[in-house]
DRENDO-1510 file (C-alpha; in Angstrom, 1 decimal, always signed):
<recs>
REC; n; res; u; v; w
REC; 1; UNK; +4.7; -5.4; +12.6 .
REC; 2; UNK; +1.9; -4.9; +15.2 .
REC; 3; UNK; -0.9; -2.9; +14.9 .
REC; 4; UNK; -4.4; -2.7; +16.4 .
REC; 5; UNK; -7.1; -4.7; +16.3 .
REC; 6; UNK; -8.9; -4.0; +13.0 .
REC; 7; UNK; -11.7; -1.4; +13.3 .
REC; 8; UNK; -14.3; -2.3; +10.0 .
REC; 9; UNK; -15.7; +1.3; +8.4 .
REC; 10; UNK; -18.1; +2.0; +5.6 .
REC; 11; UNK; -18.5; +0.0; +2.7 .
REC; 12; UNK; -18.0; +2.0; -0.6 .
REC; 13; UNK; -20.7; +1.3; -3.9 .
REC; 14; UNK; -18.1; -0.3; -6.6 .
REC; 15; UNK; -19.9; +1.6; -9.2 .
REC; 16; UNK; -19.1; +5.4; -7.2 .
REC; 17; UNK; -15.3; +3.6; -7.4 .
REC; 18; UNK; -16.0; +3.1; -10.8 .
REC; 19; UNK; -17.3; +5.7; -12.0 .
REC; 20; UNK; -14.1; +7.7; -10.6 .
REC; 21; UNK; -11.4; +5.7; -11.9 .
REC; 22; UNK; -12.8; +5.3; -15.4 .
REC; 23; UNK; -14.0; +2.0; -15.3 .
REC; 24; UNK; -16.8; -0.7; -15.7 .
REC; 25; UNK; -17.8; -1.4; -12.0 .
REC; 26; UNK; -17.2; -5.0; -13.1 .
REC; 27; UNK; -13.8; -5.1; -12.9 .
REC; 28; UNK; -14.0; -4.4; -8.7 .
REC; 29; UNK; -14.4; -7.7; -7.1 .
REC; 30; UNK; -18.4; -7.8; -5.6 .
REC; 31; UNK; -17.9; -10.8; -3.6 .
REC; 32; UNK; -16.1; -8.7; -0.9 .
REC; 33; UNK; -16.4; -5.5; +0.3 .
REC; 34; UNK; -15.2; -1.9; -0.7 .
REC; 35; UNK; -14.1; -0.9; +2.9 .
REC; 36; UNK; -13.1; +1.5; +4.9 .
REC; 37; UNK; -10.4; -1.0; +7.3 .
REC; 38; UNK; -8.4; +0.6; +10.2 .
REC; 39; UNK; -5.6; -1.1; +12.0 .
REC; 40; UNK; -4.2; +2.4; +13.3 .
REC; 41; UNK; -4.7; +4.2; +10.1 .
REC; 42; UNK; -8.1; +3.8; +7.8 .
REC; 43; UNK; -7.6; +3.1; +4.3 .
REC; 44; UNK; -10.5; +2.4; +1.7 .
REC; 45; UNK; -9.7; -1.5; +0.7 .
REC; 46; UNK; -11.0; -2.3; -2.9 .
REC; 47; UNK; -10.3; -5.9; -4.3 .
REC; 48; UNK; -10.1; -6.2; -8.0 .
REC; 49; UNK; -11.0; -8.4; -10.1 .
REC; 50; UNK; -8.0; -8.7; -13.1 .
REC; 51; UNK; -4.0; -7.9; -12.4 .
REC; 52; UNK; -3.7; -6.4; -15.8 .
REC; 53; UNK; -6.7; -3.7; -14.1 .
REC; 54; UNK; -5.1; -3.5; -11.0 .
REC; 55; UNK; -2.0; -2.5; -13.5 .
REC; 56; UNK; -3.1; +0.0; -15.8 .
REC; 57; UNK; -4.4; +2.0; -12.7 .
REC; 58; UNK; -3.5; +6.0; -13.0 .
REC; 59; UNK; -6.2; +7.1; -11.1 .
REC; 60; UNK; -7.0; +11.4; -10.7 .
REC; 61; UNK; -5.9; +11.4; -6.5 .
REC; 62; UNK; -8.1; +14.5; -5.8 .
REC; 63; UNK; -10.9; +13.0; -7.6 .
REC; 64; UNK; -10.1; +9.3; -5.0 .
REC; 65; UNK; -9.9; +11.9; -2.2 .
REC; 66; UNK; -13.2; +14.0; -2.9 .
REC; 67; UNK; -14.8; +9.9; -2.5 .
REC; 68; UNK; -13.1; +9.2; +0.4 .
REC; 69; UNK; -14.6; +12.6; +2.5 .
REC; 70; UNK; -16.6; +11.7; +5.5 .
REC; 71; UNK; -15.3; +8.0; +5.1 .
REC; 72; UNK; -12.4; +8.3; +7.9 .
REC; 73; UNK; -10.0; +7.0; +5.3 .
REC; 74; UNK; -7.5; +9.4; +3.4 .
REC; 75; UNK; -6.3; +6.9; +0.5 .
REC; 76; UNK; -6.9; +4.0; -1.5 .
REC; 77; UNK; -5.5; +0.9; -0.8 .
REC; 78; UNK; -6.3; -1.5; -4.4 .
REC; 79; UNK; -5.5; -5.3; -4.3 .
REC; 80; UNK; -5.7; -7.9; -6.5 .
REC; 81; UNK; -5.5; -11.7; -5.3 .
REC; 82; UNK; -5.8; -15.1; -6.7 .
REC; 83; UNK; -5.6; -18.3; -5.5 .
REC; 84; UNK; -6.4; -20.0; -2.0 .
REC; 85; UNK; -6.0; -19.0; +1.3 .
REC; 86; UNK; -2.2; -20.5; +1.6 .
REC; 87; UNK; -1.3; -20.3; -2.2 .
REC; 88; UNK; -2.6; -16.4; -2.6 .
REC; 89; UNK; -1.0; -14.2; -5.2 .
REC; 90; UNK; -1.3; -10.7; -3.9 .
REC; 91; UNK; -0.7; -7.1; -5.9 .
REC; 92; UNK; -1.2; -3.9; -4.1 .
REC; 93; UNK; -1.3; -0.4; -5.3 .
REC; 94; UNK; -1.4; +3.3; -3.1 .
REC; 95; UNK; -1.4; +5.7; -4.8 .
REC; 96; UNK; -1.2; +9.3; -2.7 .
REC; 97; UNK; -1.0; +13.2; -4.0 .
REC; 98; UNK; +3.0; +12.9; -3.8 .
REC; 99; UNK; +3.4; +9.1; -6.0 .
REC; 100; UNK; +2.8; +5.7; -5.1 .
REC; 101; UNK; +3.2; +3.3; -2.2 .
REC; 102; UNK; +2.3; +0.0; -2.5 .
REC; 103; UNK; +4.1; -1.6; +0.1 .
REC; 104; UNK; +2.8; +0.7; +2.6 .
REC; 105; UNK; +2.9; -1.0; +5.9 .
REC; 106; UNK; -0.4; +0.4; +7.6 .
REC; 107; UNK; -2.7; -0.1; +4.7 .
REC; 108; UNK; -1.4; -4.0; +4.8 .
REC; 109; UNK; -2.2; -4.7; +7.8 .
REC; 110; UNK; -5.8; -3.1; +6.7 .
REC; 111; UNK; -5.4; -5.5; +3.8 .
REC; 112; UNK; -4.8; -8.4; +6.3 .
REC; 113; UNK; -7.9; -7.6; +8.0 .
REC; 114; UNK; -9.5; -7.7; +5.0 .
REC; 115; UNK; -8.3; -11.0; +3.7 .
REC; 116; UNK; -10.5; -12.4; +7.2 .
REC; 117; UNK; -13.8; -11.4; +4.7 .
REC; 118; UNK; -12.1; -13.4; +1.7 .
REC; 119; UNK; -11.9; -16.6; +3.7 .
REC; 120; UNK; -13.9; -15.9; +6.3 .
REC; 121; UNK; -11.0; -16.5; +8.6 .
REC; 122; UNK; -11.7; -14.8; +12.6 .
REC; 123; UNK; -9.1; -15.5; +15.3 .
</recs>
């Protein structure tokens, strides 16, 4: 799939995230950023800490959306990874006012784009 270059947004506070999902902001990852990613389409990029959070996710959409206003982004795109650059375990989850998505194809590439910050990786 090919998409455009990736456009980096706003950062979001993990404890405004937090605070709207129900949460300790502990359990969103703070060695990367909350961001706003666009590779065609923004999408808010949070990294999580724990699968088992990145599971038990039932977040209140209208309540994600009213955080996402002036952002550029629409949804959510939550991740969870572990392991090294080659050997990464990935878990995604969109969630959207009609279900879920987490295989959407535009917010992965925003997730690609935001794997560069994990590893510091630029091409």
């Amino acid at each position: 799939m090919r998409q455009p270059d990736p456009e980096f947004g706003p950062t979001l506070p993990p404890h405004d995230i937090a605070r709207v999902l129900g949460m300790d902001s502990g359990e969103i990852a703070s060695e990367w950023p909350s961001q706003v990613i666009s590779t065609g389409l923004p999408f808010a990029i949070v990294p999580f800490r724990n699968l088992e959070t990145l599971a038990n996710l039932k977040p209140d959409v209208t309540r994600l959306a009213a955080l996402l206003e002036n952002t550029g982004a629409r949804f959510f795109y939550f991740i969870y990874f572990a392991g090294c650059q080659k050997t990464a375990e990935a878990r995604a989850r969109l969630f959207f006012y009609g279900g879920e998505d987490p295989a959407t194809g535009s917010a992965a590439g925003c997730d690609q784009a935001h794997k560069r910050l994990r590893y510091r990786i630029y091409v």
